[in-house]
C-alpha positions, 0 to 999 in steps of 0.5 A, a space after each residue: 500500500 502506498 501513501 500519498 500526500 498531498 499539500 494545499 489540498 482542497 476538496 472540489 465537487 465537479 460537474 457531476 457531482 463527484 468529490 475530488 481534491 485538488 492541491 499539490 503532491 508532496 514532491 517525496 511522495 512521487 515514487 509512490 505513484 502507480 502506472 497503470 496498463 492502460 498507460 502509454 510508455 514514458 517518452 523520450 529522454 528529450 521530452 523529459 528533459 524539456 519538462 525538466 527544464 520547467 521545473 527549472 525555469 521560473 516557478 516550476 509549475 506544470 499542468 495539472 496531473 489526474 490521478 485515481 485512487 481505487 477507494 476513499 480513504 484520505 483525510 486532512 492532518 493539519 490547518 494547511 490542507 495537507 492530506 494523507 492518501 491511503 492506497 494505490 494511486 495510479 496516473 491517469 494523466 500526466 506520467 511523462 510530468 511525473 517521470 520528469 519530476 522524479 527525476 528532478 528529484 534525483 537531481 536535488 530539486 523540489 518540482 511543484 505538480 499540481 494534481 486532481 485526485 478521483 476516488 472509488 475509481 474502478 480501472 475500466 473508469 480510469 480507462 474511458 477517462 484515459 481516452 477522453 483526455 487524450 483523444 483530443 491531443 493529437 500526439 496520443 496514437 491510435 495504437 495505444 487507445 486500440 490496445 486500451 480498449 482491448 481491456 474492454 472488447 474480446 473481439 479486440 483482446 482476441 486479435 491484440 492476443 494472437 499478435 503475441 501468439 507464437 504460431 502467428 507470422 506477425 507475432 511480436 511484430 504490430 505496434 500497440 505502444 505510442 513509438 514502434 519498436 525496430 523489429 515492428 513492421 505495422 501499427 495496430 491501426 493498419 493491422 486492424 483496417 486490414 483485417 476489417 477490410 478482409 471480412 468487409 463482405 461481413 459487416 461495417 470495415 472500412 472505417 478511418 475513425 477509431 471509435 467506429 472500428 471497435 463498435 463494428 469488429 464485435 458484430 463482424 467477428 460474431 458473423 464471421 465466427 471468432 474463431 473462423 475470424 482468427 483463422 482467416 487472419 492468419 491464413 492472410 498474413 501466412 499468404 504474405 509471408 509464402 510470397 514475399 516473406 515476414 519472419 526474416 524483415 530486419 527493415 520495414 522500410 523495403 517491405 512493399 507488400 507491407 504497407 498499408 495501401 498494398 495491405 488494404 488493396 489486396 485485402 479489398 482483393 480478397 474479400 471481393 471474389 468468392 474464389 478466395 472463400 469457403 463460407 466463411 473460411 479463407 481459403 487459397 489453394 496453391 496455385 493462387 498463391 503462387 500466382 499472387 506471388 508473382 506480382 511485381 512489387 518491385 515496380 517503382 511504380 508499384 512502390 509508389 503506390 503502395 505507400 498512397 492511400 489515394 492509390 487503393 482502388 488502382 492497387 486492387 485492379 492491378 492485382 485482379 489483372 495480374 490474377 487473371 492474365 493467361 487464363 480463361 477459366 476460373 478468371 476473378 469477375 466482378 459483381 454484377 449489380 443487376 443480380 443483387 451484387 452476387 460475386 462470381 467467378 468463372 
């Protein structure tokens, strides 16, 4: 159990008319502070480094910090306002302010952070309030709120699981932090658009807001089957890699067939033709493999594409073209829309 102490606190009812106390935190009290799951990784050193130099600067003041306190046992021990915290408290907003002033800390300083403080807090709260707050600051990534949701969604905790799954191609290779890694290859963000993508002929995917893509995973998955889903995704990616390879990319960067516009044509590809399906299940016998294979991703003009949202639609043409060269049966044919938009292929 850790305590907190706060200084010049004062009791305040916000809007809601939830109690929270605001004041100062007694600067030997900032070890004490929990980082919760739902947090993103501390920044940078220059980001530190620069929320040390206003500590150092002038009066040393930052913006406020929240913080959450999963009960309510606190009281005030003198005339001064200073309170006593018992329990975890844990940083819903503010963990980069608060490393620094750690670190300010160690180096002999005193830093004055101001904080609200929440009580009774359950963490699914403290996680919708998370993204509240950030989803207005543009430098929150969409991955670290896809990974926070995960907490809430199966369907989404399904896929953010097999990304850790060692029988998957891209395990340990998606993004779901704030930064990417080296030896990540796509954000969670692109992995998911391309897997709605994929079932788009079973429901809503292919939307550019976060907060749509979990509403409508949840009703695609349980048409899909979710299990069906997740075999599916990793059938796609399994293509990827008998390709073009997956497992041994040391650099994301030459990676044409794994950026985000080649990911979504041919996932937008797949999901169009029932050649590719058995019911629900992917299914893409050898010779597609092979035949797929063989496109030529070293086209500069290819390249280009591949890292142009405006060129999906172009991408996918390319790819049935190159499908269909040299046959003249079992070619992909698109849906005809005076039979209801029936997909067939001949």
């Amino acid at each position: 159990m850790t305590s907190l102490k706060v200084l010049s606190g004062a009791l305040d009812e916000m809007t809601e008319g939830q109690i929270v106390l605001r004041g100062v935190i007694d600067p030997a009290s900032l070890g004490g502070l929990l980082k919760p799951e739902y947090q993103r990784e501390t920044l940078r050193e220059a980001t530190i480094e620069g929320l040390m130099k206003a500590f150092r600067d002038g009066t040393g003041r930052v913006p406020d910090v929240e913080l959450a306190v999963r009960g309510d046992r606190y009281g005030c021990t003198d005339s001064d306002g200073t309170y006593a915290i018992a329990g975890d408290v844990y940083i819903i907003d503010g963990l980069q302010r608060i490393s620094a002033a750690r670190q300010f800390v160690d180096d002999g300083g005193k830093p004055l952070v101001g904080a609200m403080l929440h009580f009774g807090t359950t963490e699914e709260w403290e996680r919708e309030r998370f993204a509240i707050l950030n989803m207005r600051r543009t430098r929150l990534s969409p991955n670290v709120l896809l990974r926070n949701r995960a907490a809430q969604c199966p369907s989404l905790s399904r896929l953010y699981e097999l990304c850790r799954d060692e029988s998957f191609v891209l395990c340990q290779r998606v993004s779901w932090s704030q930064y990417m890694r080296r030896e990540e290859l796509m954000t969670a963000l692109s992995f998911l658009k391309t897997v709605m993508r994929l079932h788009s002929q079973f429901g809503a995917g292919r939307y550019g807001v976060v907060s749509g893509m979990w509403q409508a995973l949840p009703p695609m998955m349980s048409t899909v089957g979710h299990s069906t889903m997740i075999e599916n995704v990793k059938a796609f990616f399994q293509l990827l890699d008998s390709a073009w390879g997956i497992r041994g990319i040391l650099y994301k960067d030459r990676a044409t067939h794994l950026k985000s516009a080649f990911l979504f044509a041919l996932a937008d590809v797949i999901s169009e033709y029932p050649a590719f399906w058995s019911g629900k299940s992917l299914r893409i016998d050898r010779d597609m493999q092979k035949k797929i294979g063989q496109f030529g991703l070293n086209d500069p003009n290819v390249r280009a594409m591949a890292c142009s949202g405006s060129s999906i639609g172009l991408l996918s043409r390319l790819v049935v073209d190159h499908i269909n060269a040299g046959k003249r049966i079992r070619r992909l044919v698109a849906p005809d829309p005076f039979q209801g938009g029936t997909r067939c292929a001949v």
